[in-house]
Each structure stands twice: as C-alpha cells, then as structure tokens.
C-alpha positions in Angstrom: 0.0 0.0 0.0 0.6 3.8 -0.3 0.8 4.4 3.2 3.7 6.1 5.0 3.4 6.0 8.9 5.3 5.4 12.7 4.0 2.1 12.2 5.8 1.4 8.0 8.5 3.0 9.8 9.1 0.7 12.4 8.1 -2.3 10.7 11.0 -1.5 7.6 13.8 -0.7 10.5 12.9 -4.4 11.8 12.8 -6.0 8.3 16.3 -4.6 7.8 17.9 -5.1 11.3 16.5 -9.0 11.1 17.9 -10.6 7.8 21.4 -11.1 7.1 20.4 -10.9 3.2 21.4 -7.8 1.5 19.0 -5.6 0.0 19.2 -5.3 -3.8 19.4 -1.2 -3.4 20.2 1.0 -0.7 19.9 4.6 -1.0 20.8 7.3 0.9 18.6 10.7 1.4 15.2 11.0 1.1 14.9 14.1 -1.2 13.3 14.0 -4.5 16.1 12.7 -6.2 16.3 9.9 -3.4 13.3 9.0 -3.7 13.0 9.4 -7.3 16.3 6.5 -7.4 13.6 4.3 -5.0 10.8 4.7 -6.9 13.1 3.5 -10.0 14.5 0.7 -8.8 11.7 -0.8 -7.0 9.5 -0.4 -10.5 11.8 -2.9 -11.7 11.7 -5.5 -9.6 14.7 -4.5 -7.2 14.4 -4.5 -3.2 14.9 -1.5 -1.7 15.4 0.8 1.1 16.0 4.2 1.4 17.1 6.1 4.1 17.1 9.6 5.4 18.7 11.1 8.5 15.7 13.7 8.8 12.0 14.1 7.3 11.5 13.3 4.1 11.8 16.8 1.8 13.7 18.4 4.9 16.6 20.1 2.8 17.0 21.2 -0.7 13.6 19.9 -2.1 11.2 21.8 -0.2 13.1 25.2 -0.5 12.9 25.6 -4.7 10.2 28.3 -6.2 7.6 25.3 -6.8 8.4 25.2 -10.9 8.6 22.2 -13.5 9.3 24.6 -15.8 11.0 24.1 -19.6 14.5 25.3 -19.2 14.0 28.8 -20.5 16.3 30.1 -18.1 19.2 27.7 -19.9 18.1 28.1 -23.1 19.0 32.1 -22.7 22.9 31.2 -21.9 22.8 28.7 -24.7 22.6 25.5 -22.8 19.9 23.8 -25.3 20.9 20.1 -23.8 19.8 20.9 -20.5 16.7 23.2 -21.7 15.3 20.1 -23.6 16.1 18.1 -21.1 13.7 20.0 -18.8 11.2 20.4 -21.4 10.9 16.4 -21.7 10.3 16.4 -18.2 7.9 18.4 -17.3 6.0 16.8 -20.0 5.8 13.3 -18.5 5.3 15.4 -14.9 2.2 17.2 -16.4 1.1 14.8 -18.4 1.6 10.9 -16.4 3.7 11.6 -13.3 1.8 13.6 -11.2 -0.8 15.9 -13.5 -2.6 16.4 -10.0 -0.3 18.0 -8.5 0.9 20.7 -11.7 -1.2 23.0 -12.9 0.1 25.5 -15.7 0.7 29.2 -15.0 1.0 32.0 -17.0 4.0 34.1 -16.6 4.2 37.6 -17.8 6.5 39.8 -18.8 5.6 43.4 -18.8 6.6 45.4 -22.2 7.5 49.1 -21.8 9.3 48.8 -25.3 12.8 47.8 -23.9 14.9 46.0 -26.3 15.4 43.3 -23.5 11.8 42.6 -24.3 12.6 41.3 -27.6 15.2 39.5 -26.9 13.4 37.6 -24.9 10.0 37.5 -26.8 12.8 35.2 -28.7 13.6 33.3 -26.0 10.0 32.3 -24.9 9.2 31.4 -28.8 12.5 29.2 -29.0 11.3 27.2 -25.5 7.8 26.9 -27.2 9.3 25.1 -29.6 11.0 22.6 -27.0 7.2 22.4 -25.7 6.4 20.7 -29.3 9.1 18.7 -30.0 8.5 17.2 -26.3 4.8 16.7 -27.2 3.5 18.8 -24.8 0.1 20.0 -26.1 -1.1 23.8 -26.8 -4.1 22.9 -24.9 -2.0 22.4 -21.6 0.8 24.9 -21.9 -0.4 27.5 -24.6 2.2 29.0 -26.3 3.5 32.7 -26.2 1.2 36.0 -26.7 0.9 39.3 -26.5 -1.4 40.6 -23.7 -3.4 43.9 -24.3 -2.4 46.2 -21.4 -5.8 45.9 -19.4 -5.7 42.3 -19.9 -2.0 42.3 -18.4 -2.9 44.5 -15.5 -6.3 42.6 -14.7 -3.8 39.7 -14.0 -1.2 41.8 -12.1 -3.6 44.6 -10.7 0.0 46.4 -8.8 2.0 46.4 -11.8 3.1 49.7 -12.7 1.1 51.2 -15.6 3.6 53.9 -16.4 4.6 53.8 -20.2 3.6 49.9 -20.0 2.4 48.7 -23.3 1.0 45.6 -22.5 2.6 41.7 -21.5 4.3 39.1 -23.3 3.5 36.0 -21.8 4.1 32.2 -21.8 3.4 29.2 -19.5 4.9 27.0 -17.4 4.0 24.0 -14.7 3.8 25.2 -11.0 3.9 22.0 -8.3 0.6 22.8 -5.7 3.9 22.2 -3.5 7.7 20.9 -4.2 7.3 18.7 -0.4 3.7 17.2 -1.8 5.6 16.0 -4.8 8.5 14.3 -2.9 6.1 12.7 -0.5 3.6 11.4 -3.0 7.3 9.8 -4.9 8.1 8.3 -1.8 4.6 6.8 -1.4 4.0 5.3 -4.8 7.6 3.9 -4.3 6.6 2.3 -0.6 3.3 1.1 -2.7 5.9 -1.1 -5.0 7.4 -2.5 -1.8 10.5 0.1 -1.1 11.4 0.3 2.6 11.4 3.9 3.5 13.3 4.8 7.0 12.8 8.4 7.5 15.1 9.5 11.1 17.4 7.0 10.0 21.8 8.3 10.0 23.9 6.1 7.4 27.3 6.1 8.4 30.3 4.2 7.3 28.2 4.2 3.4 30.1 2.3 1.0 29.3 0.4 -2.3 27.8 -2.5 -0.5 26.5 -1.3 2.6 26.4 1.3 5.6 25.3 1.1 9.5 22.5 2.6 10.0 21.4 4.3 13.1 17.3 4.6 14.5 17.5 8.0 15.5 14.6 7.9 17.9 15.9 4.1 19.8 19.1 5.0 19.5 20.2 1.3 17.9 22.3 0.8 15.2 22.9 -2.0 13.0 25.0 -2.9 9.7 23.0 -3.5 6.5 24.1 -5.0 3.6 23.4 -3.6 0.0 24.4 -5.1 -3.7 23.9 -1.5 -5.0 24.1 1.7 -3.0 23.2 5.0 -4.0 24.1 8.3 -2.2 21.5 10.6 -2.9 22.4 13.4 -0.4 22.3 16.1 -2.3 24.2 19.5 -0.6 25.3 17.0 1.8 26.8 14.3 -0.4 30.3 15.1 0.6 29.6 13.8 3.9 28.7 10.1 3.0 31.3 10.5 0.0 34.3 12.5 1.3 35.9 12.5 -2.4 32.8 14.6 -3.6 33.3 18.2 -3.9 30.2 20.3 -3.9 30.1 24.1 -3.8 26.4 25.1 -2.7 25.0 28.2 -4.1 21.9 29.6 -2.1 18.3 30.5 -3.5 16.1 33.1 -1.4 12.3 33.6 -1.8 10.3 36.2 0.2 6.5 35.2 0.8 4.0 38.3 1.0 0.2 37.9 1.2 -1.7 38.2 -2.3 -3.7 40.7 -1.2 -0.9 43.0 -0.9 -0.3 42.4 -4.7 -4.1 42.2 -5.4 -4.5 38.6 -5.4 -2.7 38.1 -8.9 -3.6 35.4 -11.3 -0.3 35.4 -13.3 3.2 35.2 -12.3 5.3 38.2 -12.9 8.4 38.0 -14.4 11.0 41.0 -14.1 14.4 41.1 -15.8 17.1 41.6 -13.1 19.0 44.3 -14.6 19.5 43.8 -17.6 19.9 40.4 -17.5 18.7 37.6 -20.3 18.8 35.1 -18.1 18.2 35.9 -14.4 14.9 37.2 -13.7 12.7 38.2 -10.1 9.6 36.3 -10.0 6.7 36.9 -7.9 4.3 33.9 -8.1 0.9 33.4 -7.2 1.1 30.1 -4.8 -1.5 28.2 -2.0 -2.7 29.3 1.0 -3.0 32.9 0.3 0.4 33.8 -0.9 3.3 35.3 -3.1 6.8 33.7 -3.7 9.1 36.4 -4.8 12.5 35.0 -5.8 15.2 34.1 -6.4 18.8 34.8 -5.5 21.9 32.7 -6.7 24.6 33.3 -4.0 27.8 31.5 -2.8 26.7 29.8 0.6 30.3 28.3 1.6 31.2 26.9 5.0 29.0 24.5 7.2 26.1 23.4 5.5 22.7 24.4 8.0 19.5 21.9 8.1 17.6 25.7 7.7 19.2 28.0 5.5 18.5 31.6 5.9 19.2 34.3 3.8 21.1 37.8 4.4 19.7 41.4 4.4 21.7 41.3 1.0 19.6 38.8 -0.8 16.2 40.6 0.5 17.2 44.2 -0.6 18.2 42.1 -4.1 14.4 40.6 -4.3 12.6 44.0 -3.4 15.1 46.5 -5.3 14.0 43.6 -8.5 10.4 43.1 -7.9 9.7 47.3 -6.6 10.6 49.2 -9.9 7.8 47.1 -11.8 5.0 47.8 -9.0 2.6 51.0 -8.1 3.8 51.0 -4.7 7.1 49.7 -3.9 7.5 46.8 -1.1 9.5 47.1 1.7 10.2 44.5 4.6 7.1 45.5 6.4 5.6 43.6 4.0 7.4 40.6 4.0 5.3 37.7 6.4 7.8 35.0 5.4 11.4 34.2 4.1 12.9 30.5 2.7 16.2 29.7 1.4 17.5 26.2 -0.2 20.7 25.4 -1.0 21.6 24.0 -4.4 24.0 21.4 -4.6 26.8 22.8 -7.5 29.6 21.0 -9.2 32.5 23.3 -10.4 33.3 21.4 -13.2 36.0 24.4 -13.6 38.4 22.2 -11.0 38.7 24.8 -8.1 39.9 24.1 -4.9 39.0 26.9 -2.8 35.2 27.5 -3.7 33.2 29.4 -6.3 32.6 33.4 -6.0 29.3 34.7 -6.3 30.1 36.4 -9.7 31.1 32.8 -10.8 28.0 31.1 -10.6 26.5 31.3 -14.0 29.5 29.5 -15.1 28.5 26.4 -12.3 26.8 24.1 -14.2 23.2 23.2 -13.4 23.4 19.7 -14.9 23.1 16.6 -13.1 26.4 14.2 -12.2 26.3 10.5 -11.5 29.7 9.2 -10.5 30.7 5.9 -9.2 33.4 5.6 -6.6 35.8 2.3 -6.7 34.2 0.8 -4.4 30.9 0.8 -6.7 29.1 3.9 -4.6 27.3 5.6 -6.9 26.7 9.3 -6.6 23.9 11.2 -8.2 23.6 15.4 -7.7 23.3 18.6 -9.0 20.5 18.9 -11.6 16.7 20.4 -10.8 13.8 19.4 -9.3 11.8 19.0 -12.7 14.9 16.5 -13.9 14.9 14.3 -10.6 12.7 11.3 -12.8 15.8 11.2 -15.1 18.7 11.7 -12.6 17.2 8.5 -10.9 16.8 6.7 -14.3 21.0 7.5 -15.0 21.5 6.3 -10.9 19.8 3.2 -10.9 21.3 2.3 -14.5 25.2 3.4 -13.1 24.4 1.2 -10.2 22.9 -1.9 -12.2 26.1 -1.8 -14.0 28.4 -2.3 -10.8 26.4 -5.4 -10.1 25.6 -8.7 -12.3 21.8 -7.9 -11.0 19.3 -7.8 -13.9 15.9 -5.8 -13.2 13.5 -4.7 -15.7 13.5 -1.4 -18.2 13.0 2.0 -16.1 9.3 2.4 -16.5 9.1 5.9 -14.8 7.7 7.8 -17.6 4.5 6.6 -17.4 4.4 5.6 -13.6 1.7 7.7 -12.1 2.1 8.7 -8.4 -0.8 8.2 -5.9 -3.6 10.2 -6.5 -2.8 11.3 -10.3 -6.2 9.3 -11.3 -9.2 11.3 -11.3 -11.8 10.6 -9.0 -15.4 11.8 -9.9 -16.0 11.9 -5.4 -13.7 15.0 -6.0 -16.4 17.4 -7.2 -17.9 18.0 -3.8 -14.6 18.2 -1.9 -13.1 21.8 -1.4 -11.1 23.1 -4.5 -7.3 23.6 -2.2 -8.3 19.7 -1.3 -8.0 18.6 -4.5 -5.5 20.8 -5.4 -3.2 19.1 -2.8 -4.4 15.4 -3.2 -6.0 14.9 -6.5 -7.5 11.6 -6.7 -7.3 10.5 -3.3 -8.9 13.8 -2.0 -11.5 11.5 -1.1 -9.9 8.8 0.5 -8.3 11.8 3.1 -11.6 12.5 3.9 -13.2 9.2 4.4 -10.1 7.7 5.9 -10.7 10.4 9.0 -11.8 9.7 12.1 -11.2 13.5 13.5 -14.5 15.4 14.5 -15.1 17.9 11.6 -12.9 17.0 9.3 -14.0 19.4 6.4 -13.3 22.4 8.9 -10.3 24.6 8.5 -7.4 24.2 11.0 -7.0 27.8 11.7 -9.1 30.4 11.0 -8.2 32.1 7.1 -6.2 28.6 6.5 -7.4 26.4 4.0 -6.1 23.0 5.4 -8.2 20.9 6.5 -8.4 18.9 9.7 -8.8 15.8 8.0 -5.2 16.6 6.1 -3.6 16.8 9.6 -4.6 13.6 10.4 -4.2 12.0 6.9 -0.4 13.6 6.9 0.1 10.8 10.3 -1.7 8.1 9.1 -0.8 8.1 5.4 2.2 10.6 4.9 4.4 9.5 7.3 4.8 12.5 9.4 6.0 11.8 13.0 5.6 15.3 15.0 4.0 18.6 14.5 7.0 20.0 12.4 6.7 17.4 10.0 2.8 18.8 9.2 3.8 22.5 9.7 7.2 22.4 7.9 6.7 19.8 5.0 3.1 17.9 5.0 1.1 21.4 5.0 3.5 24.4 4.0 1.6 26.6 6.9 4.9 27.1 8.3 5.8 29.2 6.2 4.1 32.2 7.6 5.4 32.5 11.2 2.0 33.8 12.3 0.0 31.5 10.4 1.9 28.3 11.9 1.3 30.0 15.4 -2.3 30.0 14.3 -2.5 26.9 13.7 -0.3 24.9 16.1 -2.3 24.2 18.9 -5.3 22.7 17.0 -2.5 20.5 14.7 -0.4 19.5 18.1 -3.8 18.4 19.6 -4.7 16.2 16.2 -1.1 14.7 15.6 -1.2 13.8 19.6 -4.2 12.1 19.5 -3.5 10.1 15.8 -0.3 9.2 17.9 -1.5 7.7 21.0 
C-alpha cells in the first residue's frame, strides 16, 4: 500500500535489522532525487530501502520556487541540452507523473518597449518550440502571446502602468507544493514495496552497505546492499568524502496576495538587464506570493535551515519594486525561505566558487561511481529528478551482475494522479493538494469535523492533519507544519495553527 506511517516506519527498520540478506538497493537521502532513485529501482523489480537522516523533503527539495518549468532560463545562456532536457520532463510530470499535482501558470512579462523585451519574446518562442518537439500540447501549456495592457494589469492589478504597453506572456507548470511531490514519490515507491526509513543516520556508506542508526531508539545496526546510492544532495560530501560540492543559495520572500491584489499570473522581471536571471513573484496556495530568487555562494557548514542575508532581501525587493505601483518594503514581508543548491565546479577549483562565478556552475546533473561501486547522483533540478534517478539506478545496475526490468518511470503515475469523480464535492485547495485520493483523506478520518479549516483564514483541512500521520508518514508537528502542509511558512500562520494540529497529531499518535 501507499501508506507512509510510525508504524511502516518501524516495521522497515525491523525487516532490515533481522535478515542477514542484503538488500538489492540501498539509498541514501530521502529528497526528490532519493526518492526518485527508489521509486526507479523498485518499479523494476529490485528490493529496496532508502534512508534519510531527517524528514523526508527536509533540505534542498522543499526550499525551490515550486516550478517544472522548460529550461528557459538555460536556453537564454545557450545550454539547449539541459533546456530540452527539462522540457521532456515536465511533460511526462504534467502529463503521467503527477498531473494532479501541476497546474500550468502563466508568466508575464511586462513590455514598456525595452529591447530586452525582444530578446526575450525570442527566447520564450524558441522554448515553445521545446514544448512541441516534447509533445507537450497547446491545450495544456499554450504557447506565447501578446497581452493587451488591461488584460496584463487585470492579472497583475499592482503592476506599474507607467509607459507599460502591454505583457508578453508564456506558460509553465507550478507544483501545488515541491514537499507534496517528494512525498507522493516516496509513497508510490513504498506502494511497489521500497522500505522507506525516515530518522534514519547512514554512516560508514560504501558500495555495498552502511550502519544505519534509529535515531529515535538509539540502535544501530550494519545492512548490507548489492547496489548503494548516495543521494544526499548538498550533503553528499559527507557520505562520499571524495565529492566536492560548492552550494550556491536560493532566497524567496513570501507576501500575502492581497498586498499584490491577489494576482492570477506570475510576474516576471528582468534583473537588470539580464537575459537570463529574472525576479519572479508567483501566485502560490494558502493565500500567498513567492518572490525570488537569488543565486549566491553559501560556503562553509552546510545548515539543516538555511536563511538568507539582508543582502539577498534588498536584491528581491530592489527587482520586484521598480515594476509595481507602490514599492514593497520588509514591512511587508510575512515570510522568508532559502534552499541550498547542490553545485559542481566542473571548472576544477579548490578553494570555492565566488558569487560572480556562478552562472559558469553548471546546473546539470552528475552520476559518478566511486571504486568501491558507490554511486553518486547530484546537481541537476527538481523537474529532472525522474531522469537523474533513471542515469542512478542504471550506473548502479552496471556495478552489479543484477538484472531488473527497463526503467518504466515515464508513465508511472504517483498516488492520487487518477481522477476521482468523489472530487467534485470536496473543497477546491483539497483537491489541489491530493488529486485523486482527495476523497480517501476525507473518508479515511476519524477527527471530528474534518471538512473544517485548522485555523481560522487557512485552507487546510483537519482531515489533512490527520491524513499527513496516518498516510504521509509525518511523525511530529513540524513534519505537518514544515513539510506535510506548508503553513509554516508564515510564522503567524503556523502560530495559528499549532495548537489545534499538536492536539490532532497527539491524539492520531497515541
């Protein structure tokens, strides 16, 4: 079954700890490309266990601005590999994977007669053209247009009118959530019988094995693996010390809609003037505007939390400001997040990367195997973890004589991607978070009200508290605040909403 919990938990530690026979594939780090490697190898036939030293999606892939989108970012500095790539991806995200959880948004650019505009009109027409040739149809991401200038300010009703001669726009896929998507992964893979041990440290990994340590019992044990995968992302380097990565940090501001009159388009503002790096400030759930994103060095310790620096928030608001009526300032700003991306300088230096060096960092994914027949997978996106796992789980078959079946993840949909006709009478933010299964979260409760708002103004639902427990493998309150629900976000709406979620998780607990 689909079903993430305490119990599954337990259960998989157990199954591990009691056999001396190895597992077929052990991986390590339970973000979306870990459990994008899992949900690989167990869809052909291998054994497998994954392993994560925290919650799953509690580093890098819970912190990105909540895009599949096509690469047009790469395409601008010429990297067409990587831009079709991308483009191939989010078509089997939007169109098998996980079409619940992707919905496409239009992204506007506001024309004021700049010759940047051009330039990139160019740009969006060349990436509509990687749209085709991946099959992606009109009818779900239509391709780019003018927009009259009332039509561009009815969807971004602060933009600046001054001079503004309407919007050039295209579409991309934004994730409901980037967490949703690594949990539902993890789920579908535990459904074709991976082992998924979240609070679980691996230490002494190597190509056949590690000791893994319960972190809530305290026991460790030595497990034995024909294939092992580190999938550690920023903090690769410390299961693999001959891995060099070089993080570079990515800062989003969140700001109520209303302070941006609840727009229905994302807007999309040159930085400088830039080709390639842009501020956005997209619409997202629960009431909310994402305004990103920096690209910084982040050297030194790597944090479970990143934050960002009064640098990076004067960056975002000196960006997004010069394109509105009434300039932001940090009064306005209810919420900050920061990820850390996991770099490669392919360039060979030892002492770091500067921040004016990061465009030259390559954004493409790695997979290296170590002598020992560790395989390493990182770097890459969120919208190419499917593929980073298919190039894992084929380096590590070939360290092995193990045979297992063609990757199949294409057309592997994730729990709740089916349609359910129950959904009509469920609420719309529901749906939008569960798809399918909306109604099993509801039916599946046994918390009193369970259609009733958590907090008063926030649009999760009691039953989803519970669900996240039972289902979702959340173990404490963070787990639902931080990663489950994204209410903690908002400082003010996760102190809202504590009490009333610690009172649910307690009870589904006991």
């Amino acid at each position: 079954m689909a079903t993430l919990s305490v119990r599954t938990r337990r259960r998989a530690l157990e199954s591990l700890a009691s056999t001396a026979e190895p597992v077929d594939l052990l991986v390590v780090g339970g973000g979306i490309t870990g459990v994008g490697v899992a949900l690989d190898a167990a869809t052909r036939g291998l054994r497998v266990a994954l392993v994560e030293q925290g919650d799953l999606a509690s580093g890098t892939s819970r912190w990105s601005s909540k895009l599949v989108h096509g690469g047009l970012r790469y395409l601008a500095k010429g990297d067409v590999r990587i831009a079709r790539e991308s483009a191939v991806e989010r078509h089997h995200l939007m169109t098998s994977i996980a079409p619940h959880l992707i919905s496409p948004l239009r992204q506007i650019l506001p024309d004021r007669g700049e010759r940047q505009t051009s330039i990139l009109r160019v740009g969006m027409r060349a990436g509509d053209l990687l749209r085709r040739t991946a099959g992606t149809s009109s009818s779900l991401l239509p391709p780019p247009s003018r927009m009259s200038v009332m039509e561009t300010l009815g969807r971004c009703p602060t933009l600046s009118p001054a001079g503004l001669r309407g919007g050039v726009s295209t579409t991309d896929g934004q994730l409901i959530d980037d967490a949703r998507l690594v949990v539902a992964v993890a789920r579908t893979a535990a459904a074709y019988g991976a082992l998924i041990c979240t609070h679980t440290r691996a230490d002494r990994v190597d190509g056949r094995g590690a000791t893994l340590t319960d972190l809530f019992s305290g026991e460790s044990f030595d497990v034995g693996a024909r294939m092992v995968v580190n999938a550690a992302g920023v903090w690769s380097g410390s299961v693999d010390d001959s891995i060099a990565v070089h993080p570079s940090r990515g800062t989003h501001l969140v700001v109520d809609a209303a302070t941006l009159g609840n727009p229905t388009a994302a807007l999309t503002v040159p930085a400088g003037n830039s080709l390639s790096r842009y501020v956005f400030a997209l619409p997202a759930q629960l009431g909310r505007v994402y305004i990103g994103i920096t690209d910084v060095a982040a050297p030194g310790p790597i944090p479970d939390v990143p934050t960002p620096d009064d640098a990076e928030i004067d960056f975002l608001l000196d960006g997004i400001n010069p394109a509105l009526t009434r300039p932001l300032d940090r009064s306005d700003i209810t919420g900050v997040f920061a990820g850390l991306r996991p770099l490669i300088d392919e360039r060979g230096t030892a002492d770091g990367v500067a921040s004016e060096g990061l465009a030259d960092v390559s954004r493409r994914h790695h997979v290296r195997v170590r002598g020992d027949g560790l395989v390493t997978v990182l770097g890459g996106k969120l919208t190419t973890y499917r593929r980073m796992a298919e190039d894992a789980v084929d380096a590590a078959l070939a360290t092995t004589e193990l045979t297992a079946g063609e990757c199949v993840t294409t057309t592997t949909a994730l729990v709740g991607a089916l349609r359910d006709p129950r959904e009509s009478r469920l609420p719309p933010s529901l749906v939008a978070r569960f798809g399918g299964e909306a109604p099993t979260v509801v039916e599946s409760a046994t918390v009193d009200r369970p259609l009733e708002p958590v907090a008063p103004g926030i649009d999760v639902t009691r039953a989803e508290i519970e669900f996240a427990v039972t289902h979702e493998g959340a173990v404490d309150v963070d787990d639902v605040l931080h990663r489950r629900t994204r209410i903690g976000l908002v400082r003010r709406d996760a102190d809202l909403a504590r009490p009333e979620i610690e009172t649910i998780v307690g009870v589904t607990l006991a």
